[in-house]
N, C-alpha and C positions, 0 to 999 in steps of 0.2 A: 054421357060418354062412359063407357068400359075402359078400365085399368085393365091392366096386368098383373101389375103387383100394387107394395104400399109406397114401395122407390117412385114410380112412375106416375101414380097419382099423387106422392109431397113434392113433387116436382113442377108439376102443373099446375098447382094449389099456389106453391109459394112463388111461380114466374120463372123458376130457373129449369125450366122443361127443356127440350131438345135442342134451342134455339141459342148458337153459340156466341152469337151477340150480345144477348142477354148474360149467358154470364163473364163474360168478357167484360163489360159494363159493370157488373157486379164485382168482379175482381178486379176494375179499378179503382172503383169506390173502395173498397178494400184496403188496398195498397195505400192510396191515396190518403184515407184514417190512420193505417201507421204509421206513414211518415209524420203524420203530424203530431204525434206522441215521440219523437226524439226529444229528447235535450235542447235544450241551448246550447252546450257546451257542443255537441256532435255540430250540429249546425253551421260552428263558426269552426270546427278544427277539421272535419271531414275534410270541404273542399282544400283547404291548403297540403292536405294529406293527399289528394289526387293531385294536383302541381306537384308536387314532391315526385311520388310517382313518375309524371310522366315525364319528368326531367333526368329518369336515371337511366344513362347509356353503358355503363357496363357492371358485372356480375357482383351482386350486394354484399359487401362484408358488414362484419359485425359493428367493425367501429364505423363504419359508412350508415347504417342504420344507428344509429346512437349521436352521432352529428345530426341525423335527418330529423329524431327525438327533438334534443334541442335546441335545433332553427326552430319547427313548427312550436315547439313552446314558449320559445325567446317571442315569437311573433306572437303566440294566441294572448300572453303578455301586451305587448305594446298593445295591442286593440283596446285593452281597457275593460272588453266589455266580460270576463270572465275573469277573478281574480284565482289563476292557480296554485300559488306561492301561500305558502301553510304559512302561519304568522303566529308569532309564540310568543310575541308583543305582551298579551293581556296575562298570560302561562308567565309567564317570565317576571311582571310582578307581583304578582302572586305570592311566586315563590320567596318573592325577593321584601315581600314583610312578612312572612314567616320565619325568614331565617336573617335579622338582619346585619350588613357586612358578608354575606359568604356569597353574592350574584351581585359585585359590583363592575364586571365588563358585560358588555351588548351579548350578547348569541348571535350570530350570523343568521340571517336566514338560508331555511335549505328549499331548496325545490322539491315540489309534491311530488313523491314517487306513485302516487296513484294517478297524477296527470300525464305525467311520464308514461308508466306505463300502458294506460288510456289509448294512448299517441301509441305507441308503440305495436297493442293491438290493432289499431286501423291502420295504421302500414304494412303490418302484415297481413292481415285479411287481403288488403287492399290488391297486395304484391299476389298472394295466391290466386284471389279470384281471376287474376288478368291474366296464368298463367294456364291458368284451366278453359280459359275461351279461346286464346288461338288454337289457331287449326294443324 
């Protein structure tokens, strides 16, 4: 068989020649390999991030976005199966026989600003992309 060029014989070489099935196939396989390189953490927080989503009926404020934060972390919490909550437990005595007498109350824990903010990315990705496909 005659080529054209080098495009159109690596094309026919490697299956992905004119035939748009073929790579349609191929760019599900594709896709289908990415997704499976998320996280665990995405896994379990995206979806609650789309519920979030589709339960907001009017125009999003800031502190409305910051409650929606964290609900979906209070919840990716209770699952159990991700632990968010930065823990200073181990940090905390540490410190506390190194110097001792000057850390004798608990520290509270704080919430991960990196889970937070996490969360907070995928809400809004989430909120733009949905705003870029209606019609």
């Amino acid at each position: 068989m005659y080529y054209q060029d080098y495009d159109n014989y690596m094309k026919n070489t490697t299956g992905c020649g004119d035939n748009p099935n073929t790579r349609d196939a191929m760019d599900r396989n594709m896709d289908q390999d990415l997704e499976r390189m998320y996280p665990d953490i995405y896994r379990i927080v995206y979806p609650m991030v789309v519920i979030a989503c589709n339960n907001i009926s009017m125009p999003l404020t800031e502190d409305m976005l910051n409650r929606m934060v964290d609900d979906i972390y209070d919840r990716v919490q209770a699952t159990g199966r991700v632990n968010m909550d930065m823990n200073f437990e181990d940090e905390f005595r540490n410190e506390s026989r190194q110097f001792p007498g000057e850390f004798t109350r608990e520290r509270p824990r704080r919430r991960n600003r990196f889970g937070r903010d996490l969360i907070r990315v995928l809400l809004l990705r989430e909120l733009l992309d949905r705003r870029r496909r209606r019609p």
